[in-house]
C-alpha positions as CSV (number, residue, x, y, z in Angstrom):
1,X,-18.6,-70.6,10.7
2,X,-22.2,-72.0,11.1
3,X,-21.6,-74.4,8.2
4,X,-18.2,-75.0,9.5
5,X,-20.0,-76.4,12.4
6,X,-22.7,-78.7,10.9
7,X,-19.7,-80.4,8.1
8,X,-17.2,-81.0,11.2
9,X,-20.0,-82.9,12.8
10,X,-21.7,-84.2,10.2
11,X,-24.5,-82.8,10.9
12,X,-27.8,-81.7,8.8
13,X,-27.9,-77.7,7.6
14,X,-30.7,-76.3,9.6
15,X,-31.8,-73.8,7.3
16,X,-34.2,-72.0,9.7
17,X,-31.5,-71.4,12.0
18,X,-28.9,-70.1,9.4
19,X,-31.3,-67.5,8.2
20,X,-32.3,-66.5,11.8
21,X,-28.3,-66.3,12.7
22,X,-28.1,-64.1,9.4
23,X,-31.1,-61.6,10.1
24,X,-30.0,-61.5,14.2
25,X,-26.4,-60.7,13.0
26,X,-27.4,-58.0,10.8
27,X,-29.9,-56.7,13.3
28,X,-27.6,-56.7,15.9
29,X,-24.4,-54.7,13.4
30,X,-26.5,-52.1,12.3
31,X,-28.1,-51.8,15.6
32,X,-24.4,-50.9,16.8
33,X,-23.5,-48.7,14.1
34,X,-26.8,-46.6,14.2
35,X,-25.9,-46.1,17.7
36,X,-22.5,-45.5,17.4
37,X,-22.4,-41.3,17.7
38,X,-20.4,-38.7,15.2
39,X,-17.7,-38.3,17.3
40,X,-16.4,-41.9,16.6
41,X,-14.4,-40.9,13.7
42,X,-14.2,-39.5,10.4
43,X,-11.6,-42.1,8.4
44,X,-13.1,-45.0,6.1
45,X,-15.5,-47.1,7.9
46,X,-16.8,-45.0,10.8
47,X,-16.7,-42.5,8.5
48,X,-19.3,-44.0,6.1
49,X,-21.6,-45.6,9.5
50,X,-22.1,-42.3,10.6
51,X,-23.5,-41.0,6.9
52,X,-25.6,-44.1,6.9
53,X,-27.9,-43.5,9.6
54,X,-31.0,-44.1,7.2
55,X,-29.3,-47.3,5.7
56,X,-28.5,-48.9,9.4
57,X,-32.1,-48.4,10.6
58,X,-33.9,-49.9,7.8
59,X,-31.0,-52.8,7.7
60,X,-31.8,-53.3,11.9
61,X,-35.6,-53.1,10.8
62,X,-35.2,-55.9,8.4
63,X,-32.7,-57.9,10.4
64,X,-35.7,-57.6,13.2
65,X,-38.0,-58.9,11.3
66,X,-36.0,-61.7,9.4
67,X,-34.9,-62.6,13.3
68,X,-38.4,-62.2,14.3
69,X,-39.9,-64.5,11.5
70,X,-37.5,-67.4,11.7
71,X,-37.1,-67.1,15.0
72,X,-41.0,-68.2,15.6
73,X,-39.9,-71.5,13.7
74,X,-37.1,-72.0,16.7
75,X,-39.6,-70.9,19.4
76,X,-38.4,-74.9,20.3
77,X,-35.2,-73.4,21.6
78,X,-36.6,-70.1,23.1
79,X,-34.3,-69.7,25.8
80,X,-30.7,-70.6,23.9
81,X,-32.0,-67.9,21.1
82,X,-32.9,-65.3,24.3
83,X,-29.6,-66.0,25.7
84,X,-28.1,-65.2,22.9
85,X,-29.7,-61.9,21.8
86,X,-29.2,-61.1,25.3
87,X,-25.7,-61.0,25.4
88,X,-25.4,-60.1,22.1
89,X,-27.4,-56.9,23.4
90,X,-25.2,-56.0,25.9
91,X,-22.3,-55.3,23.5
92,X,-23.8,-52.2,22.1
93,X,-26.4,-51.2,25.0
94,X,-23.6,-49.0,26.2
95,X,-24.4,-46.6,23.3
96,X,-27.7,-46.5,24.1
97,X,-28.5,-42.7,24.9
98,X,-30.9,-43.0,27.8
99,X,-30.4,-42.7,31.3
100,X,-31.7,-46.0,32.3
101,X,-28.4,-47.4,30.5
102,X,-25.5,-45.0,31.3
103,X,-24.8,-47.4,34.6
104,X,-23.9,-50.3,31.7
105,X,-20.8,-48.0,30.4
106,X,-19.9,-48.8,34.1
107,X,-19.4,-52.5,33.0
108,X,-18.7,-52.5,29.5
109,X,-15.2,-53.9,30.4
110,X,-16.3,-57.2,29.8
111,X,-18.2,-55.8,26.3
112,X,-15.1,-57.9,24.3
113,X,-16.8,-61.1,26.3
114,X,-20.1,-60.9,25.2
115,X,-19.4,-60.1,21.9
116,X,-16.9,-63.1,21.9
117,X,-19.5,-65.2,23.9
118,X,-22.1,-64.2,21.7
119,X,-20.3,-65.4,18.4
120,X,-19.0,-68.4,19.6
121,X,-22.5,-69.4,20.9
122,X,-24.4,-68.7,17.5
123,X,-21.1,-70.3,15.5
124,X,-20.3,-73.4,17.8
125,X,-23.1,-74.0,20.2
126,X,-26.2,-73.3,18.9
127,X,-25.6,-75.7,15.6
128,X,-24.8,-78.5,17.6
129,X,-27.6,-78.1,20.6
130,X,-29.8,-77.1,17.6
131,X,-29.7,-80.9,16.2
132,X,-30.5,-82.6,19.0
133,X,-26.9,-83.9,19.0
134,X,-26.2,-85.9,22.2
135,X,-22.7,-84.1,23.1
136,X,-19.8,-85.1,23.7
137,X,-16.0,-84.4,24.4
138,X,-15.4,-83.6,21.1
139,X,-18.5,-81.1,20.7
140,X,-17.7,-79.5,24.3
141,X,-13.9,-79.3,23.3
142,X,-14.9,-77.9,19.7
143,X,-16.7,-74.9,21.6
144,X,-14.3,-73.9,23.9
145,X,-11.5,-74.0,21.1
146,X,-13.9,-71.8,18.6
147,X,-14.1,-69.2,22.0
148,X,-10.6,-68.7,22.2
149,X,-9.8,-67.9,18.7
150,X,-12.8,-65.5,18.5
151,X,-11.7,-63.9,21.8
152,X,-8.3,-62.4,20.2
153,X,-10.3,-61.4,17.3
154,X,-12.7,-59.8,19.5
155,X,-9.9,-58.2,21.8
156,X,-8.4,-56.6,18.4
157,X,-11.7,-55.1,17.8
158,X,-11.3,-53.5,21.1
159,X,-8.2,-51.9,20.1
160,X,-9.2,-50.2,17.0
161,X,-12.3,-48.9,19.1
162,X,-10.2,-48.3,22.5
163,X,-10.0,-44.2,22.1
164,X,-13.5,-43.7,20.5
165,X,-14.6,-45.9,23.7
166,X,-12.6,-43.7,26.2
167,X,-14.9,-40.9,24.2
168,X,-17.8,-42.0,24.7
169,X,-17.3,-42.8,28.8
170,X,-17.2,-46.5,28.1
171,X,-14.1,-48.7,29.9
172,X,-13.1,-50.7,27.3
């Protein structure tokens, strides 16, 4: 979706910020899943996350450090790449099993947002702001679309996890 971005614009692949999208984005998955507890489900997928403890820490660990790394080379664009791990934090920080972040299953309504918000700013914004583009209609139009077909995607996600949510305590 990245690339999608760059060839609709014509703009240059910036290769640094491709490989920082791909180490946040497995980071931030594994991150999830390692947090996500037994009682999620048994069938196919959850199944397999919940066996894979070892596998999703060392994957966050070396999505941390691939973010880290080329992340340093962006330190230009410090606050877009904060922002985005940021929100992109608060979709799994309801999982989180310390005290200090029970209040956020409180407010994890709007978890289907940020996850949407988070995608859509790494896909859509980020490569264009990246480039030092000077934006326009078409670049602002181009964003809002790519939001509202990741939102249903997002919301669909919140389906298939609505009962393991209502588990866990977490409004969904």
């Amino acid at each position: 979706m990245i690339y999608q971005s760059y060839l609709l614009f014509d703009i240059p692949v910036n290769w640094t910020f491709v490989f920082f999208a791909f180490s946040g984005t497995l980071c931030s998955y594994n991150f999830h899943w390692y947090l996500t507890p037994s009682l999620y489900g048994l069938a196919g997928k959850a199944a397999w996350s919940v066996q894979q403890k070892r596998a999703h820490a060392v994957l966050f660990m070396l999505g941390a450090v691939g973010a880290a790394y080329f992340g340093i080379q962006l330190l230009r664009y410090w606050e877009w790449l904060l922002a985005t791990a940021f929100i992109t934090f608060l979709y799994s920080a309801p999982k989180i099993p310390y005290k200090s972040f029970r209040w956020l299953k409180n407010i994890a309504i709007g978890k289907t947002i940020f996850l949407a918000y988070s995608w859509t700013h790494v896909t859509a914004f980020l490569p264009i702001e990246l480039s030092d583009t000077t934006w326009d209609y078409a670049h602002y139009l181009f964003v809002i679309n790519r939001f509202f077909l990741i939102y249903p995607i997002c919301i669909l996600f919140d389906l298939r996890d609505k009962e393991e949510d209502k588990r866990e305590g977490i409004r969904s």
